[in-house]
N, C-alpha and C positions, 0 to 999 in steps of 0.2 A: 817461631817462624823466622827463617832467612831470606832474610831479602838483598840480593844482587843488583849490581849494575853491567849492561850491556852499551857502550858505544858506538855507533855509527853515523860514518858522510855518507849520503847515498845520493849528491845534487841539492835539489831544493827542497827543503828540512819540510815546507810545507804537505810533499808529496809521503816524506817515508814519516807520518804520525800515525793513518789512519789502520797502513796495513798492519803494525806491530800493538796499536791499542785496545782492537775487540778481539783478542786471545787473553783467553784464562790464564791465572798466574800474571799477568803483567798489569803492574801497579800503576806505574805513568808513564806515559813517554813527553821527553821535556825537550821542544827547538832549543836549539842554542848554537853555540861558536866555539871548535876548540884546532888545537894544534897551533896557531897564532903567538906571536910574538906581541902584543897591543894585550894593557890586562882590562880587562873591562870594554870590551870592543861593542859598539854599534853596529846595527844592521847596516846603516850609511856609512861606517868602515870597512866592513869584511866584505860590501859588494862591489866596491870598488876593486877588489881581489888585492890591496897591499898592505892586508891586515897579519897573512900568511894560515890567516884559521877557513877550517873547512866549515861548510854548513853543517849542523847533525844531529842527532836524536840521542837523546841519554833515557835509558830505557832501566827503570827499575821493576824485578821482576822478583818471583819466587820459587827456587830450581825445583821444587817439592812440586809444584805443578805443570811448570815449563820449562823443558833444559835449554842450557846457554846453545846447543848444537839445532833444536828447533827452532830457537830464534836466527842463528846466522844461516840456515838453510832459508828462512823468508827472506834476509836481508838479498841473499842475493838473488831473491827472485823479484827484486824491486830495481834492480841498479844492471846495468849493460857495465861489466867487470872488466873491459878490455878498452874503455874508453878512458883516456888519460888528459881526456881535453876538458868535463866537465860532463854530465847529464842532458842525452834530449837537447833542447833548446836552449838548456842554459851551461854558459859556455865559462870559463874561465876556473883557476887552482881552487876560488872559493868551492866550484861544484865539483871536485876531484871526489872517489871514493876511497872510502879506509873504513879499516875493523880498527878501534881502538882498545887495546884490551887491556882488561883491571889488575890479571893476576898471569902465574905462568901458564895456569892452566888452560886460561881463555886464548893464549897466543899460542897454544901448543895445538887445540881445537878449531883456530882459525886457520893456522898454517895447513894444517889437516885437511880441513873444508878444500881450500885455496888450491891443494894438491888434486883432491879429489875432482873437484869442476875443471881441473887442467885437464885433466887427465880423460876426463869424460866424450871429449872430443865434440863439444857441445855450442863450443867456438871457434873459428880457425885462426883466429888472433891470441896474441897473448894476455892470461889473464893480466891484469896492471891495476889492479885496489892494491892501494897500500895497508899492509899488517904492524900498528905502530902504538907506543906505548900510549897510554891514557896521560895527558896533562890537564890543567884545568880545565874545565867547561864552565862554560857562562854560556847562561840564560838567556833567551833572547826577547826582547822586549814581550811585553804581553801582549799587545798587538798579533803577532805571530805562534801563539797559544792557541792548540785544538782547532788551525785553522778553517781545516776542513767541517769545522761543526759551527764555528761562530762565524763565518763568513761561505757558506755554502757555495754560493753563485761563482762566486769568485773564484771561489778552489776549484771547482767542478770546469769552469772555463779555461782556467791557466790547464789543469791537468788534459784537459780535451788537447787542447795545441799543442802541447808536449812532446808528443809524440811515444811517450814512455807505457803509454797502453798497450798503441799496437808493436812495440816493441814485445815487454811480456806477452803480451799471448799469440806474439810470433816463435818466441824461444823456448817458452815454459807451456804454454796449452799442449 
């Protein structure tokens, strides 16, 4: 069996766990911190935004049952791509969006994507996720693990405010 990695920011790491973890093929997806110059960065660093790391999801999966091209077609059915200021309600470079990709292939598949949703005419702004190499990721405390499962109420309420609901299924429904 081969098992890959998939990266993405898509805002608050809380929000993009739940949509990429009940599909097949995909092993985990793990919150964490990357892009950043700080090695071993805290939640209480990176939200201050002068950590330079994005929030994001490190997603291990297996192409034999889900390809890298079904995963970044969810991604960006999670994330408003032409927002350059942060996700929804949460604002600042911590909640910036990017594909981070592992190999050439994965940035030759994202750029791809990236063209294709340009092109679709499905925004009238410009797409703006950044397509950038993969650097460390680190983990984000456990606290912030599965949070949508170990603290229901909570995830359920912050994502309500959000606004990233009716964002989706103003674009994609």
């Amino acid at each position: 069996m081969t098992i890959k990695k998939a990266t993405f920011a898509g805002g608050c790491f809380w929000c993009m766990v739940k949509p990429f973890d009940q599909w097949d093929g995909v092993h985990s997806v793990i919150s964490g911190y990357i892009g950043g110059h700080v090695e071993n960065p805290t939640y209480e660093q990176v939200k201050t935004g002068t950590s330079g790391h994005y929030e994001a999801v490190e997603i291990t999966y297996d192409p034999e049952i889900i390809s890298y091209e079904t995963i970044v077609d969810l991604f960006w059915k999670q994330i408003d791509p032409t927002d350059d200021g942060g996700q929804f309600d949460d604002r600042g470079d911590q909640y910036r969006t990017a594909i981070f990709y592992h190999d050439e292939e994965q940035k030759e598949l994202a750029e791809h994507a990236k063209q294709e949703l340009a092109a679709s005419s499905k925004f009238s702004k410009p797409i703006v996720t950044a397509i950038l190499p993969a650097s460390p990721f680190y983990h984000a405390e456990d606290y912030h693990q599965d949070f949508y499962k170990t603290h229901k109420a909570e995830y359920e309420e912050d994502r309500a405010k959000s606004g990233r609901d009716e964002f989706i299924n103003s674009v994609w429904k």
